[in-house]
N, C-alpha and C positions, 0 to 999 in steps of 0.2 A: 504494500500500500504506500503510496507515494504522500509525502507530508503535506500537510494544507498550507497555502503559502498566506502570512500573514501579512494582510494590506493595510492594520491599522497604523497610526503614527509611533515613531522608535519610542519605545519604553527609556521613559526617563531617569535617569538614576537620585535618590530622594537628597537633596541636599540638606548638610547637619543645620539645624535652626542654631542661628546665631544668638550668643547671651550678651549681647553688647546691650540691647535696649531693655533686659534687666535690672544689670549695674546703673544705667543711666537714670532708672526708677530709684532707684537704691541711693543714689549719689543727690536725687532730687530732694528726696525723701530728708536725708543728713542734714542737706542744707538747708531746707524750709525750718527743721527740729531749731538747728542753730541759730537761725535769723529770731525764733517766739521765746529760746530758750536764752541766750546771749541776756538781755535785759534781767532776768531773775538771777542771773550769777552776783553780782554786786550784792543784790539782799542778802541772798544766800549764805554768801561772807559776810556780812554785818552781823546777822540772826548769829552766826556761828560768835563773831567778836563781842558783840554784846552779852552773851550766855556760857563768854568763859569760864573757864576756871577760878580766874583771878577775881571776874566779877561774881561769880558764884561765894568765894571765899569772903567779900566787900561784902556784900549784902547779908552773909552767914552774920560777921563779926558783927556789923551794925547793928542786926535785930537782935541778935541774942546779948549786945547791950541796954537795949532797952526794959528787957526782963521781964514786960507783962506776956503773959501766957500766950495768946495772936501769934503775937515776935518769935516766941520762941518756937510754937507750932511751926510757922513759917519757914524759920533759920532750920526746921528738922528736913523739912520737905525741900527746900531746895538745897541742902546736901545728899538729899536721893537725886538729883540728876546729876552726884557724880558717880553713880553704879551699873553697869551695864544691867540693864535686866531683858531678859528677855519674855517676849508678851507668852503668857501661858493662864488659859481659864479652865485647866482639868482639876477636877476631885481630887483628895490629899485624905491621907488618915494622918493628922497632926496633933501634935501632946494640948493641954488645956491643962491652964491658963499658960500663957507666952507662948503656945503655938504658930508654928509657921510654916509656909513651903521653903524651899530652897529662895538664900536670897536673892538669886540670878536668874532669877523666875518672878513671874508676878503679874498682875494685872490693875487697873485702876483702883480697886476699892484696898490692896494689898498695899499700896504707896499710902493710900489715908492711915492704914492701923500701923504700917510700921510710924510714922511722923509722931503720930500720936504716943505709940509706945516710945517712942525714943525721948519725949518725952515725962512718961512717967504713968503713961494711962493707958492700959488694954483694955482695946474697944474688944478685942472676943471674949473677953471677961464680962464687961459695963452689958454688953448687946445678949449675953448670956441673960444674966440675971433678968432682966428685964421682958426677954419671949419666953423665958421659965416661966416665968408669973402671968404672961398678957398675949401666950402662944396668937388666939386668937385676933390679939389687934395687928400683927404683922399681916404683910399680905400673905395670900395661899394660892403660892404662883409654881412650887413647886412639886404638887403631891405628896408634903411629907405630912406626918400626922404627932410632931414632938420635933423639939429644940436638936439644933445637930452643930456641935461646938467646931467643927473638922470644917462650915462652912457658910454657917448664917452671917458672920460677919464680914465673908467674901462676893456677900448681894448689895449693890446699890440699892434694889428697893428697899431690903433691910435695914440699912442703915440709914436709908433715908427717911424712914418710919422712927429709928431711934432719934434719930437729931431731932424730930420734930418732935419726939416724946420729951426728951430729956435735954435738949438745948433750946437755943433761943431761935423762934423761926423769923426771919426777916423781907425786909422788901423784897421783890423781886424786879427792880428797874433795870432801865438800862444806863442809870446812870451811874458813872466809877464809883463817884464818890458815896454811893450809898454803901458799898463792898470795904471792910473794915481787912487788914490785912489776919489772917487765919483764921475767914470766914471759911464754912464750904460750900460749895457751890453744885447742884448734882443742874444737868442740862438733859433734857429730850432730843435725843437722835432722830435722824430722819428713818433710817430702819426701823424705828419702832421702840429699839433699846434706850437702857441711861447710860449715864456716863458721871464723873464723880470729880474735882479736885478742889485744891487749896487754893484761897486768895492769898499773895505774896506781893510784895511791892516791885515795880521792873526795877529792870540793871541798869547801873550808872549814873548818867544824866538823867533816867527817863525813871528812880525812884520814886515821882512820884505818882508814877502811872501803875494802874493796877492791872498784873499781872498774873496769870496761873500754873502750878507747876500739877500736872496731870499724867496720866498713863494709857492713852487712848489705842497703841500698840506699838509703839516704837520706843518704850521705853520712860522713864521718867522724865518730861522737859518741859523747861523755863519758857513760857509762852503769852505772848500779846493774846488770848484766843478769851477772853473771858465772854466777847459778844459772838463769838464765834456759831457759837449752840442756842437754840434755845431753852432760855432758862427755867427749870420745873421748879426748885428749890433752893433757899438760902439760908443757910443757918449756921450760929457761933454757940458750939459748945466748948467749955471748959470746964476745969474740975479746981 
């Protein structure tokens, strides 16, 4: 049998697709980032000089000469933003009274009871006694049916049920000056959650500006953010 002779046009050989208009995406892409991102570096680096060390140590020394309790709450909480911590919200079996997770661990409400204890007052103690006695007036958000020392005082709502029990509840403005330095401040998230920190006075020149030191997952930091959240609660407890 003689082969059938083919009349259609020469089969083409597939040429390799070139990756040049790729990289040219790629290099578009770099450059556009740098042109939006360029202007945030200058802050970047101020936020970072302003929340130094040095200034962290300034404002330590200062508050904790003035000696009323605020000050000194204050001077405790912004020596936790010199701790690495990293953000961790799992379950813990931990000793009672001065129980703790690992201090390189932690989350928002775990920066409040350390401040506090390092001060002189355990809040899983104070926050014990208190759902021991009044289980019912805390929320019941977690399915439990009894007081659990290993973690009620690692809930914002918890503690924000105690400050209002056993501190002073205050304004809830937007303005600074109604926030007293070692006030605490708990804010409503846009997910739905709280969130929890300390009022502290800013760094440097800008002492008299009211600032928060918080733990919202990056750790404990010195921050302009007080208007950041909206505000659910404000309260100054001391002992």
């Amino acid at each position: 049998m003689r082969p059938i002779e083919y009349i259609g046009p020469a089969p083409m050989k597939q040429k390799r697709r070139s990756t040049l208009g790729g990289w040219l995406l790629v290099a578009f892409a770099v450059a556009i980032a740098g042109i939006f991102l360029k202007p945030l570096i200058p802050f970047l680096r101020a936020q970072q000089d302003l929340t130094s060390d040095a200034n962290v140590n300034e404002a330590v020394s200062s508050l904790q000469s003035d000696g009323d309790f605020g000050s000194r709450l204050a001077a405790a909480a912004l020596q936790r933003t010199q701790v690495d911590v990293t953000f961790d919200r799992a379950y813990y079996q931990i000793d009672f009274p001065g129980g703790d997770i690992a201090p390189e661990r932690g989350k928002a409400e775990d920066l409040i009871v350390r401040a506090y204890r390092a001060i002189g007052v355990d809040l899983q103690l104070e926050l014990h006694e208190d759902i021991k006695q009044n289980f019912y007036a805390y929320p019941q958000l977690w399915d439990t049916t009894k007081p659990d020392t290993n973690v009620d005082h690692r809930r914002v709502q918890n503690l924000q049920r105690f400050f209002s029990r056993k501190g002073q509840p205050l304004a809830m403005t937007q303005d600074s000056e109604d926030f007293g330095v070692g006030d605490i401040v708990i804010w409503q998230l846009l997910n739905g959650g709280k969130h929890v920190g300390i009022v502290v006075p800013g760094p440097g020149a800008k002492k008299s500006e009211r600032w928060v030191v918080h733990n919202i997952g990056n750790g404990p930091v010195w921050e302009a953010a007080l208007f950041d959240y909206t505000i659910d609660g404000h309260y100054r407890f001391s002992k």
